[in-house]
C-alpha positions as a LaTeX table, in Angstrom:
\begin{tabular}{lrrr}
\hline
Residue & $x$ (\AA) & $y$ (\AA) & $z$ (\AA) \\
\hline
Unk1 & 268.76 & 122.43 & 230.07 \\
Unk2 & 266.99 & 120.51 & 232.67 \\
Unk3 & 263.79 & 118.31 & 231.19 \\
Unk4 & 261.39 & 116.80 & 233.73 \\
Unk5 & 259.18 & 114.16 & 232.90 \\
Unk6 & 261.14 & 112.70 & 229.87 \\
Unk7 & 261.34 & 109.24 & 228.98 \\
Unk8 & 264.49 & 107.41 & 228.89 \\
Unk9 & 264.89 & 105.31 & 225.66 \\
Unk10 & 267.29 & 102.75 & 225.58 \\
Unk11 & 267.81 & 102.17 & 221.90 \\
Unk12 & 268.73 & 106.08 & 220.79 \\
Unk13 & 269.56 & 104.99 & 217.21 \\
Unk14 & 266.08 & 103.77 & 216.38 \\
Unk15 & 264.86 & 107.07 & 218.77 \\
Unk16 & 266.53 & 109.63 & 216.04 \\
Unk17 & 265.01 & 107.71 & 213.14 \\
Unk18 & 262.10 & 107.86 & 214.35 \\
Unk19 & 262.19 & 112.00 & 215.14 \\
Unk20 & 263.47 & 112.34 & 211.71 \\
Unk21 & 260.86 & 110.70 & 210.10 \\
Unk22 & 258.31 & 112.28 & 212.02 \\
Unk23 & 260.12 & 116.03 & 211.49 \\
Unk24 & 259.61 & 115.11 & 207.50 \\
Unk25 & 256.13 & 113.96 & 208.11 \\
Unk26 & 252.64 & 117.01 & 207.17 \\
Unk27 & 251.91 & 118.91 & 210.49 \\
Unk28 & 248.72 & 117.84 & 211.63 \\
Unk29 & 247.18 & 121.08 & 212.18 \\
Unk30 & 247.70 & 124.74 & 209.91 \\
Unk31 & 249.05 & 128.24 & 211.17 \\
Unk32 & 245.56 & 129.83 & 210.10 \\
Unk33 & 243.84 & 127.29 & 212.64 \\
Unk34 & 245.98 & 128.59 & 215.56 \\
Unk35 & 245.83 & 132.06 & 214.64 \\
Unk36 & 242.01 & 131.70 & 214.57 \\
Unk37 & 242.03 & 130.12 & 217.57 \\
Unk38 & 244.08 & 132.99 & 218.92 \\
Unk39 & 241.89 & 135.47 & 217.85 \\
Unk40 & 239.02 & 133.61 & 219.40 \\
Unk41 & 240.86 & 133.21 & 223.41 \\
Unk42 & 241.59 & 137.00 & 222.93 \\
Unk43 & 237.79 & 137.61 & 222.09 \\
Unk44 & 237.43 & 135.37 & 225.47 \\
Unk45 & 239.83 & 137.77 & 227.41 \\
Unk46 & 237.76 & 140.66 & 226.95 \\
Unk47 & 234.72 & 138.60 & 228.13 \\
Unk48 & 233.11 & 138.27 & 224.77 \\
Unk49 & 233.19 & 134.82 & 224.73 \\
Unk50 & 233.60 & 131.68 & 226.77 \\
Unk51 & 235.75 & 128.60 & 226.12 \\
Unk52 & 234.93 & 124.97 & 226.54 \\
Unk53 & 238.16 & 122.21 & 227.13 \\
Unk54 & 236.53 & 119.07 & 227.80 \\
Unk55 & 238.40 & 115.32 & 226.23 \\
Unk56 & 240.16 & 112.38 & 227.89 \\
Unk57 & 242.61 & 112.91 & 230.78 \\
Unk58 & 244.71 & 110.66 & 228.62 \\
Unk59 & 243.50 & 109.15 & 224.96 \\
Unk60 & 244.36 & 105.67 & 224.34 \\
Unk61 & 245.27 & 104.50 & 220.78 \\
Unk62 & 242.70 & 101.49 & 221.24 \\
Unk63 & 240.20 & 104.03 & 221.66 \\
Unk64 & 241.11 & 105.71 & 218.02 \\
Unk65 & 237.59 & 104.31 & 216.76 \\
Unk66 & 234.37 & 106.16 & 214.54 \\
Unk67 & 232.21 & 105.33 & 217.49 \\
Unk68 & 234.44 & 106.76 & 220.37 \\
Unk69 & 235.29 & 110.15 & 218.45 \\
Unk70 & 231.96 & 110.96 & 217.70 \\
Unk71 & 230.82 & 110.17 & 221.00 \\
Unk72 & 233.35 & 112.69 & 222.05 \\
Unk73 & 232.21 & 115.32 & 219.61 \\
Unk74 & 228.83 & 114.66 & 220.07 \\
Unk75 & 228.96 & 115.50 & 224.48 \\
Unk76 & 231.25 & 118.87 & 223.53 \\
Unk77 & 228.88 & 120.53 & 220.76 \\
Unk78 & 226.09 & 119.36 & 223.15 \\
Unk79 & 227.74 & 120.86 & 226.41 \\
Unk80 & 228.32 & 123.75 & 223.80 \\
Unk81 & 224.80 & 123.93 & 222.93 \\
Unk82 & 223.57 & 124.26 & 226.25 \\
Unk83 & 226.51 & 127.24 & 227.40 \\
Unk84 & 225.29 & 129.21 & 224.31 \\
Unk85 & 221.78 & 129.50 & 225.26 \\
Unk86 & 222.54 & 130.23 & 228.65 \\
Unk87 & 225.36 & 132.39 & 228.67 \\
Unk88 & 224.72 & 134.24 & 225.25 \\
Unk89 & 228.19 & 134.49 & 224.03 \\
Unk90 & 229.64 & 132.62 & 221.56 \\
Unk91 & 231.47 & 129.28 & 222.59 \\
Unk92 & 234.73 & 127.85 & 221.95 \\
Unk93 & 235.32 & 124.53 & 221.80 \\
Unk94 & 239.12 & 122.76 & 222.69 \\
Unk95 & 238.94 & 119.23 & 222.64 \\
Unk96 & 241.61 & 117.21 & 224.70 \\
Unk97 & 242.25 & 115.13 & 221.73 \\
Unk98 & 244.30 & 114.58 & 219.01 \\
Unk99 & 247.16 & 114.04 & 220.49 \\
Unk100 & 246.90 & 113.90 & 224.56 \\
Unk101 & 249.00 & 110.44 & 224.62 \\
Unk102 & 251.66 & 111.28 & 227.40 \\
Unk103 & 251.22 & 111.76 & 230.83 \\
Unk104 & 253.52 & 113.05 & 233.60 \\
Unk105 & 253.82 & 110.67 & 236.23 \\
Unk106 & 254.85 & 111.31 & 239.98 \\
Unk107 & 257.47 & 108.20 & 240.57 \\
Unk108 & 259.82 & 107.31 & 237.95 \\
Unk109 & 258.77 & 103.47 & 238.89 \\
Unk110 & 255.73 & 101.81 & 240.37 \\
Unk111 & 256.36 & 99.10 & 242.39 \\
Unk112 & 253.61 & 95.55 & 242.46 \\
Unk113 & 254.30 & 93.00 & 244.74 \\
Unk114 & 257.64 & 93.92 & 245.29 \\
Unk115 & 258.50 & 94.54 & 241.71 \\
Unk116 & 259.57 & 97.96 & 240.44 \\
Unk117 & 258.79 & 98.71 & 236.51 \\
Unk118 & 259.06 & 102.26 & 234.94 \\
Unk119 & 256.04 & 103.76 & 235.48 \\
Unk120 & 253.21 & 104.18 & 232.58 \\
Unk121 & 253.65 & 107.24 & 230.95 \\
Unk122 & 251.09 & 106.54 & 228.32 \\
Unk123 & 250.82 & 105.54 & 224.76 \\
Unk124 & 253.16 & 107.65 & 223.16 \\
Unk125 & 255.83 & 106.24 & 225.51 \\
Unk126 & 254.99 & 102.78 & 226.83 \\
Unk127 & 252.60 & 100.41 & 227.40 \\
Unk128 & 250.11 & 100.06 & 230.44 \\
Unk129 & 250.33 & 95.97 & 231.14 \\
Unk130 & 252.56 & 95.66 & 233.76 \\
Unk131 & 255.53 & 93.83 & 232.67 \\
Unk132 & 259.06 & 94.77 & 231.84 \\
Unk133 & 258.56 & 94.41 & 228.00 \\
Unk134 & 255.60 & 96.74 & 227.69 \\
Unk135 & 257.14 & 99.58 & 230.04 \\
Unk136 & 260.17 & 100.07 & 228.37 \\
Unk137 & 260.19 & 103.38 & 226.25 \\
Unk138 & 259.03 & 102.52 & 222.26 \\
Unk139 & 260.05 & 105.29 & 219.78 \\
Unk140 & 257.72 & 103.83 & 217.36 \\
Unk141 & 255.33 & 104.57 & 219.82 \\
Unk142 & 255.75 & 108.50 & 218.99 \\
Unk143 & 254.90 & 107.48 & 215.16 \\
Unk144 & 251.99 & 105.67 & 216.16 \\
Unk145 & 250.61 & 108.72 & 218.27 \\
Unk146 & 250.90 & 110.81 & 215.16 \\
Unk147 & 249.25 & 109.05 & 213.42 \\
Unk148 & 246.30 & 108.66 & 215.55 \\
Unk149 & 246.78 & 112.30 & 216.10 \\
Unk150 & 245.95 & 112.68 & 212.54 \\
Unk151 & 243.38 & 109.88 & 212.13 \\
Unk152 & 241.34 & 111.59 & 214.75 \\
Unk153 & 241.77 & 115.16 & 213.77 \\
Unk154 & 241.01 & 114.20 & 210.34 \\
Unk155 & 238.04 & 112.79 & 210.51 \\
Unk156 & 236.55 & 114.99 & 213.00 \\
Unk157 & 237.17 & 118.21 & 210.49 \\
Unk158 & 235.40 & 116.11 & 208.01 \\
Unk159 & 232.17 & 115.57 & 210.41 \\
Unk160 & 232.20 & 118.80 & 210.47 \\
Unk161 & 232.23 & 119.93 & 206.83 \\
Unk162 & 230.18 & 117.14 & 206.27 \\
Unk163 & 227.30 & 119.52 & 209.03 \\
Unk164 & 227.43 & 117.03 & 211.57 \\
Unk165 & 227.23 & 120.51 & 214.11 \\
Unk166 & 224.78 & 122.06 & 211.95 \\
Unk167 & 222.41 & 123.91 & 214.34 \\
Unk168 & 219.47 & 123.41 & 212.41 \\
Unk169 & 219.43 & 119.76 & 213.09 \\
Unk170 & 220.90 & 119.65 & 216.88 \\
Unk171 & 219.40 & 116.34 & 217.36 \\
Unk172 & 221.64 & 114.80 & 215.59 \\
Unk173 & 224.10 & 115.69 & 218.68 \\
Unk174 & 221.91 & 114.09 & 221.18 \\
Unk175 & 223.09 & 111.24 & 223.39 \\
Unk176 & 221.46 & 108.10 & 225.02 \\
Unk177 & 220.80 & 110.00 & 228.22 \\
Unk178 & 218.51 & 112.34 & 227.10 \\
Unk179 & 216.14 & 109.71 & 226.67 \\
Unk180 & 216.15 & 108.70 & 230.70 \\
Unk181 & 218.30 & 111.69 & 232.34 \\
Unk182 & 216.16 & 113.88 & 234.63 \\
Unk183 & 217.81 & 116.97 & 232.85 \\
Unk184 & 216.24 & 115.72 & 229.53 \\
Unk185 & 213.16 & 118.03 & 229.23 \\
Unk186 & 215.45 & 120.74 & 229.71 \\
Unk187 & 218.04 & 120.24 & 227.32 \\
Unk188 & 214.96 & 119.85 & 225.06 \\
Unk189 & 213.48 & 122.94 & 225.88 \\
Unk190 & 217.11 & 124.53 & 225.49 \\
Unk191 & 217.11 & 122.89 & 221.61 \\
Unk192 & 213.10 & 123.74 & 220.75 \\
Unk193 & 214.38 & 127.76 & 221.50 \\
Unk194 & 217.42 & 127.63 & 219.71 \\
Unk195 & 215.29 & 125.78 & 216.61 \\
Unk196 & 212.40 & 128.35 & 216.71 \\
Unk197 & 215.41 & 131.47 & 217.05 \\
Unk198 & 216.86 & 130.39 & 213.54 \\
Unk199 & 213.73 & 129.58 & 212.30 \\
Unk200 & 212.36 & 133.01 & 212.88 \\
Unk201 & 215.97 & 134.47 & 211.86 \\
Unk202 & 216.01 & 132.74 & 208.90 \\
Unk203 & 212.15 & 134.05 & 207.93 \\
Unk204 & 213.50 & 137.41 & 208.58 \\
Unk205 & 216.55 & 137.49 & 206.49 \\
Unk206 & 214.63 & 134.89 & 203.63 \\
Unk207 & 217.79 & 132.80 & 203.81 \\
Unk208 & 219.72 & 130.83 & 205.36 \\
Unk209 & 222.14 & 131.41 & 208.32 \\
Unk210 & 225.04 & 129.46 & 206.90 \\
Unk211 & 227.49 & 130.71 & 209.44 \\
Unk212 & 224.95 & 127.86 & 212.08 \\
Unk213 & 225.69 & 125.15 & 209.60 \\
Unk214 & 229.22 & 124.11 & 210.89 \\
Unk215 & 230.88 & 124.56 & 214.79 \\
Unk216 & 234.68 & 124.54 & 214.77 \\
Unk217 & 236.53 & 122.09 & 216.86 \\
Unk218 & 240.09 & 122.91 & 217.79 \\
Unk219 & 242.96 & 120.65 & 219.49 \\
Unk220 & 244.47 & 120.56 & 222.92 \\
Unk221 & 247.49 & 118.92 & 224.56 \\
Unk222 & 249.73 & 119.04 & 227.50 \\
Unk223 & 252.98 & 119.85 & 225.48 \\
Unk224 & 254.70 & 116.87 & 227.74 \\
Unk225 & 256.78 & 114.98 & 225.73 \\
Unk226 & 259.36 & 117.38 & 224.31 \\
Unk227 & 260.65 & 115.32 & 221.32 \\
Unk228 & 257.68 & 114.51 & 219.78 \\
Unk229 & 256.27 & 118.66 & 220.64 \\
Unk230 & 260.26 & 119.31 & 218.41 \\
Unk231 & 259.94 & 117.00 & 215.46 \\
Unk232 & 256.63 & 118.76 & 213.85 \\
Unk233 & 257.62 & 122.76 & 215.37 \\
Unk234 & 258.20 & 124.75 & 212.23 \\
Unk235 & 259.72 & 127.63 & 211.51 \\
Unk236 & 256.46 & 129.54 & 208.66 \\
Unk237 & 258.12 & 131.85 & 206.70 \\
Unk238 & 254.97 & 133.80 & 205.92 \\
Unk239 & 254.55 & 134.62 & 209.52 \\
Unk240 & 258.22 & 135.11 & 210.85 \\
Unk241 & 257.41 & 132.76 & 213.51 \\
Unk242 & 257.87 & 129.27 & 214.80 \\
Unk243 & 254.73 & 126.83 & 215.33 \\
Unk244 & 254.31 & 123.24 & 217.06 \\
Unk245 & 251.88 & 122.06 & 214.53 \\
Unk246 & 250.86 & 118.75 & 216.59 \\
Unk247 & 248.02 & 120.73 & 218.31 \\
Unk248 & 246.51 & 124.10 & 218.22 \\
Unk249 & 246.56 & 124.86 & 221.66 \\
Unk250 & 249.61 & 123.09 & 223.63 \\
Unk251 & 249.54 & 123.35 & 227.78 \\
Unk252 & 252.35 & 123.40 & 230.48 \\
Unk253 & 251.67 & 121.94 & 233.33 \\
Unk254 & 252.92 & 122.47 & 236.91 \\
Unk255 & 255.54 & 119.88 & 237.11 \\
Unk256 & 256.94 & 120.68 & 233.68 \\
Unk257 & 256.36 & 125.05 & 234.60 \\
Unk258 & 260.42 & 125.45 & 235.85 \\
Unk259 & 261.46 & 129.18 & 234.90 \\
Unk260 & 264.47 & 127.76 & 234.03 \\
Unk261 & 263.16 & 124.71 & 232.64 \\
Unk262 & 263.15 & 122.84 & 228.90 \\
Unk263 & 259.67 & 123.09 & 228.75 \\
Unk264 & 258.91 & 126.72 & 229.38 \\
Unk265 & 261.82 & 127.98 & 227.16 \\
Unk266 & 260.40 & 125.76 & 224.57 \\
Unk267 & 257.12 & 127.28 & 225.06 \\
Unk268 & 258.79 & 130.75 & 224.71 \\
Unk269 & 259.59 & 129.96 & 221.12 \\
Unk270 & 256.64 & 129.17 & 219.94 \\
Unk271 & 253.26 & 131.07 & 218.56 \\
Unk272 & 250.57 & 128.83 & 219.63 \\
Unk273 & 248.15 & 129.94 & 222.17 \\
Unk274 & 249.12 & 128.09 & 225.34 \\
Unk275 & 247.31 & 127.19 & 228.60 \\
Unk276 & 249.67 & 126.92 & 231.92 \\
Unk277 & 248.71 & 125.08 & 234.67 \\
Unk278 & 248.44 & 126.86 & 238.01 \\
Unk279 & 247.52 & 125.82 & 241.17 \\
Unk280 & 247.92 & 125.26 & 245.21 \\
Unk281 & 251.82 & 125.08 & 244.44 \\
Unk282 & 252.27 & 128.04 & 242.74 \\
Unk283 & 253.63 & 131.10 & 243.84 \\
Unk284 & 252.92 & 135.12 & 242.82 \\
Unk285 & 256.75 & 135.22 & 242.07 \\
Unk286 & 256.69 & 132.10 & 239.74 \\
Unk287 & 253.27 & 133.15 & 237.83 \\
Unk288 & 254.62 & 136.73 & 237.11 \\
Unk289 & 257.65 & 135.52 & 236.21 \\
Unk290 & 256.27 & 132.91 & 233.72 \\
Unk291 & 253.85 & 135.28 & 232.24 \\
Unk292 & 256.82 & 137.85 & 231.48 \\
Unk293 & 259.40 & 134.75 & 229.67 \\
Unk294 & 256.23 & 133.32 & 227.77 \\
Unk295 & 254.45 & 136.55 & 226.92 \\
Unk296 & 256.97 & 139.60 & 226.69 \\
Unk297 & 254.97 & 141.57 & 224.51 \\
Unk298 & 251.61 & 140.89 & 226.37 \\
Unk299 & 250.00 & 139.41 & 223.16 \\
Unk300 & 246.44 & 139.04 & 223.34 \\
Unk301 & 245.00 & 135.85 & 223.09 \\
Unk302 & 248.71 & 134.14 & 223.58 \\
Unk303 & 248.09 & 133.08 & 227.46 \\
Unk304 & 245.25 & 130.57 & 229.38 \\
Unk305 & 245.63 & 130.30 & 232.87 \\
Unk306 & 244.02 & 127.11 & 234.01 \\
Unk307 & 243.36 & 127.14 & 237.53 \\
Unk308 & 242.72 & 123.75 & 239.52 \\
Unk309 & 242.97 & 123.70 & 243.43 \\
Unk310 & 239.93 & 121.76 & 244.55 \\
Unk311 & 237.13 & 123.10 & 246.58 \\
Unk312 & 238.25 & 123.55 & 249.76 \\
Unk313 & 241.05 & 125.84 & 248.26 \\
Unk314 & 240.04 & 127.31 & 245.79 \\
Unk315 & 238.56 & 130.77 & 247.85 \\
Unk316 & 242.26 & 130.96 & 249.67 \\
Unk317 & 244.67 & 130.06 & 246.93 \\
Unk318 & 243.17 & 131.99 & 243.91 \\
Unk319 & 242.65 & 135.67 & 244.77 \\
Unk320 & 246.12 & 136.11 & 244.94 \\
Unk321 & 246.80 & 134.67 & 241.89 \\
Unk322 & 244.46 & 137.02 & 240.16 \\
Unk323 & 245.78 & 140.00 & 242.20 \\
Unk324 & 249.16 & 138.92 & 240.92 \\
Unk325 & 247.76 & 138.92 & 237.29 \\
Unk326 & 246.35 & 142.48 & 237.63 \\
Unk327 & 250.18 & 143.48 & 238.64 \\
Unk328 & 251.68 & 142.50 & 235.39 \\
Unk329 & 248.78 & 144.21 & 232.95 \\
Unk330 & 249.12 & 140.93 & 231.09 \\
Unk331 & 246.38 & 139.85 & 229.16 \\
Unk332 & 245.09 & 136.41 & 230.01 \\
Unk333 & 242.02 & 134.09 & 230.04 \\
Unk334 & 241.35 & 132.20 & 233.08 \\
Unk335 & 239.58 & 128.89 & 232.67 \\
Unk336 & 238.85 & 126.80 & 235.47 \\
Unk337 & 239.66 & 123.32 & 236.11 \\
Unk338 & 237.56 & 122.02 & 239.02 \\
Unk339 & 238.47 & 118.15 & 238.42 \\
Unk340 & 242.23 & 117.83 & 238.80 \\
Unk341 & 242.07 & 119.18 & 242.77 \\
Unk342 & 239.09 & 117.03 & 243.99 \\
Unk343 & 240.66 & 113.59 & 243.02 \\
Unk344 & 240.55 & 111.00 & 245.88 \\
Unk345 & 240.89 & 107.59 & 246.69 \\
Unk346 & 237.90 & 105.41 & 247.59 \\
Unk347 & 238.48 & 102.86 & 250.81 \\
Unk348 & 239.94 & 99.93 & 248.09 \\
Unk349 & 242.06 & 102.43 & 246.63 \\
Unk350 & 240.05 & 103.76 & 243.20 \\
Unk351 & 240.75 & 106.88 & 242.42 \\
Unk352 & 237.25 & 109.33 & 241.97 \\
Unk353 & 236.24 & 112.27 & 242.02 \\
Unk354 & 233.23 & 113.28 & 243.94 \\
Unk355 & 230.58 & 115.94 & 241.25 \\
Unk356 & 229.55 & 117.63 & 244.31 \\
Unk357 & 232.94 & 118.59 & 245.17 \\
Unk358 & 233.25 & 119.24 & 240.81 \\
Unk359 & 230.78 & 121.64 & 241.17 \\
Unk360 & 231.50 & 123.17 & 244.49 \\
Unk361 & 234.33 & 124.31 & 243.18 \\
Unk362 & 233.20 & 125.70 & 239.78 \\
Unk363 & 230.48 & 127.78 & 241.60 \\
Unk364 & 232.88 & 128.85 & 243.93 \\
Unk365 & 235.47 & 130.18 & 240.44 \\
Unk366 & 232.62 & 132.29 & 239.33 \\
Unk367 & 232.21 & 133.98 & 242.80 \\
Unk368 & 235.74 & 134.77 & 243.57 \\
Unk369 & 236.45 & 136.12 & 239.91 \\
Unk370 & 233.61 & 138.69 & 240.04 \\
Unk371 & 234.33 & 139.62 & 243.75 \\
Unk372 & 237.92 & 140.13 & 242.09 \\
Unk373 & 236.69 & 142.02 & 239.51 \\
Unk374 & 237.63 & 139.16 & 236.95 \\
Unk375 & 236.22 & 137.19 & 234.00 \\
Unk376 & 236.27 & 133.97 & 234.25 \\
Unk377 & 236.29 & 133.04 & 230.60 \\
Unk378 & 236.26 & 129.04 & 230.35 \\
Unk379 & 235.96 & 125.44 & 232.08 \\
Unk380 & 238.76 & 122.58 & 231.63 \\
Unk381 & 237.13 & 119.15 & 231.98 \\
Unk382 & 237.97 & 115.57 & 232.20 \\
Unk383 & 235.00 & 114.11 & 230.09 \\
Unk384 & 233.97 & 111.09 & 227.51 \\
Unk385 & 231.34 & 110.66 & 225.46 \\
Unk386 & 230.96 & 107.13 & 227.06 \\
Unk387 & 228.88 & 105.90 & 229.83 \\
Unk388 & 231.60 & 105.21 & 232.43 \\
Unk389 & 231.62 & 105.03 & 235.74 \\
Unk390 & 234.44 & 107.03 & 236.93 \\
Unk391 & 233.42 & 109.93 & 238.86 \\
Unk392 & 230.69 & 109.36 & 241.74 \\
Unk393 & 227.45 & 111.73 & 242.33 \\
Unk394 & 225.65 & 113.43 & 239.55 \\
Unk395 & 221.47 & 113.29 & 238.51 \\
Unk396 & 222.22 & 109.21 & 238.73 \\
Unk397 & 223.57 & 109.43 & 242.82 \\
Unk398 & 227.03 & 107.10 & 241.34 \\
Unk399 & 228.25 & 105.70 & 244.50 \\
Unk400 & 231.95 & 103.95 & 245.41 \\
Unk401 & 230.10 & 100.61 & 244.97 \\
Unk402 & 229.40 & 101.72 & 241.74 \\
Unk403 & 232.81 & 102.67 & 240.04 \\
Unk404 & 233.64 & 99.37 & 239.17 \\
Unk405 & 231.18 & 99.00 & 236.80 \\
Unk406 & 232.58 & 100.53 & 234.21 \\
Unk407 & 235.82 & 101.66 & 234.95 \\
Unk408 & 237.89 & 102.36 & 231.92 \\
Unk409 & 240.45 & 105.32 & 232.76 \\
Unk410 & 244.01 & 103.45 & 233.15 \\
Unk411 & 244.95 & 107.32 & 234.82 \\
Unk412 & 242.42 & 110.03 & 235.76 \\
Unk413 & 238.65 & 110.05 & 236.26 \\
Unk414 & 236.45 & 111.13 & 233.99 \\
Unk415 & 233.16 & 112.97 & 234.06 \\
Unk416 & 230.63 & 110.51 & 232.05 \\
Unk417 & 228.46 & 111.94 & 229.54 \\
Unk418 & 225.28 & 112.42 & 231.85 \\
Unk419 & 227.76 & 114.27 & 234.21 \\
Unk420 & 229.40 & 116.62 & 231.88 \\
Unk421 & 225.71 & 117.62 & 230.53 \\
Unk422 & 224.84 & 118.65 & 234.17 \\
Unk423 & 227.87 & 120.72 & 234.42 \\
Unk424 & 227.14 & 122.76 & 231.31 \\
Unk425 & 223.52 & 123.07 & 232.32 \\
Unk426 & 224.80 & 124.19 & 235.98 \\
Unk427 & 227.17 & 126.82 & 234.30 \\
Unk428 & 224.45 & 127.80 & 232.22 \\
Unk429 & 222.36 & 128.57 & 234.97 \\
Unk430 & 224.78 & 129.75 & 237.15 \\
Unk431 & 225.54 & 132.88 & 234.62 \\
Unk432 & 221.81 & 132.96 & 233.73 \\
Unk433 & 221.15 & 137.13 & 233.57 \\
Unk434 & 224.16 & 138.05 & 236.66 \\
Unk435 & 226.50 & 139.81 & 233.44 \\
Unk436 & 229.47 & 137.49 & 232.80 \\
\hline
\end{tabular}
């Protein structure tokens, strides 16, 4: 069956080893956790609750550190914070973490100075310098990125036993930018009213709420590189079924979405929850006929559709797509993605994305879902915890001149931490009392 986007190892002996140690190896996250996250994207389906993805576009193993993890926690239970008290349904958080270490690639090659070298296809494959050495495929690569996987995942459920999201204490959660950000009185006045709520909740009942003391954080994916995705699917013999266990919530993207492709009919066989990518390129034919192979039984909670086609699109290309939806009676969350469409290339060649065009695009997903008579149930984002300078715009005005400042995506732009709190306080305002 024909697999897009797959490395090509040259040594296939060590290449087996290495998938059959990793196929004996403990799955890195439980059946319960992806049932419960099931149960929760279903609960977002019927518009009872709203889901935030928000992590790397694509996590570097040097970046498996304390500091960067919690950073990362930190700007999604704070983003979380804010879409709570403006929306007023609970939030779901997805993290792009854990295990987002593979990235499809346009060009087999990339070509410097006349020199062609298999293209980067991130850690889990090869490596980014730019010599022949470091871009041929490395199976022990796939080990390392479990293990990181698990490192991560690890000690992120054990910040949060430990009541590092505990609501009664959400300034633990806060960031450097609240102390200079123009948004900062606000997002203080947002965590005074949630204090004083549980405060008066808590007099009330004459206990505690125990239930605010801990915020679950699931994982997220793009199920990419189909080997590694194989080695840790089992087949649970409690639930009849067969689960990739890298992640909780595995995605398809558009390059990788062939009907008759390795990576949907892998998808088929499988009980996660899973997002697919959908955008500019795809047609009503293709989207019906991939929600009918991947969700036969129209399972609640089983399907996201992520939608990314950038702002000048988005108002042409997704009606139809929603229309389409309707057609089927399939049940499905849609989540926008309003980063992946507005990428562009500054004058030297950087690749940015502008926040006006971020947010143009978001506001502009809201509108055309409840024109359509849709619920747009989530956001998608390309965020860190960090203070880069990737993405121009935003409360700070980030110009071109600025990007090289701190420039530390080796693929995709990200949305720095002052940026993705201005999106969640945008969303929350932009929902504010209108009934989604």
């Amino acid at each position: 069956m024909n697999a897009q986007q797959q490395p090509s190892y040259p040594d296939t002996a060590a290449l087996e080893r290495v998938i059959a140690d990793l196929s004996r190896l403990p799955p890195i996250v439980t059946s319960w956790e992806i049932e419960a996250l099931k149960s929760l994207i279903a609960k977002a389906q019927r518009g009872e609750a709203f889901v935030l993805q928000g992590g790397d576009c694509a996590e570097s193993f040097d970046d498996c550190t304390s500091e960067n993890i919690v950073a990362k926690l930190k700007i999604l239970l704070q983003m979380s914070l804010v879409m709570l008290y403006g929306l007023k349904k609970p939030v779901v958080r997805v993290g792009r973490m854990a295990g987002q270490y593979a990235k499809p690639r346009s060009a087999d090659t990339e070509t410097r100075d006349g020199t062609s070298l298999p293209s980067f296809r991130g850690d889990l494959v090869n490596r980014s310098p730019f010599t022949e050495g470091d871009r041929v495929p490395d199976p022990q690569l796939i080990l390392r990125g479990y293990e990181r996987a698990a490192l991560t995942l690890n000690f992120v459920r054990s910040l949060i036993d430990g009541g590092f999201a505990d609501l009664h204490h959400p300034e633990y959660w806060d960031l450097d930018w609240v102390g200079h950000s123009k948004m900062a009185e606000s997002y203080h006045e947002i965590v005074r009213s949630i204090s004083d709520s549980l405060d008066f909740l808590e007099s009330i009942l004459d206990r505690a709420v125990h239930q605010t003391q801990r915020a679950d954080i699931y994982a997220a994916h793009e199920g990419l590189h189909l080997l590694y995705e194989q080695a840790q699917t089992r087949y649970l013999e409690h639930r009849k079924r067969w689960y990739n266990l890298t992640t909780h919530f595995p995605w398809i993207g558009m390059r990788t979405a062939q009907i008759d492709g390795a990576h949907v009919e892998y998808f088929r066989g499988i009980a996660n929850p899973i997002g697919i990518k959908v955008g500019s390129g795809m047609t009503v034919e293709w989207l019906q006929n991939l929600l009918r192979v991947l969700n036969p039984n129209n399972e609640p909670g089983r399907i996201t559709l992520i939608h990314r086609f950038g702002a000048k699109a988005i108002e042409d290309g997704l009606p139809p797509l929603i229309s389409a939806v309707r057609e089927t009676g399939a049940p499905v969350l849609w989540v926008c993605d309003p980063m992946h469409g507005n990428t562009e290339s500054t004058a030297d060649g950087t690749k940015t994305r502008r926040f006006d065009n971020i947010v143009a695009e978001l506001e502009s997903a809201f509108d055309v879902h409840e024109k359509m008579g849709s619920y747009l149930g989530g956001v998608h984002l390309e965020l860190t915890g960090e203070n880069v300078t990737e993405c121009t715009g935003g409360a700070r005005g980030l110009t071109d001149k600025d990007l090289a400042r701190a420039y530390k995506s080796t693929v995709d732009p990200r949305l720095n931490y002052e940026q993705a709190m201005e999106v969640a306080m945008r969303i929350a305002g932009l929902r504010k009392g209108n009934g989604q």
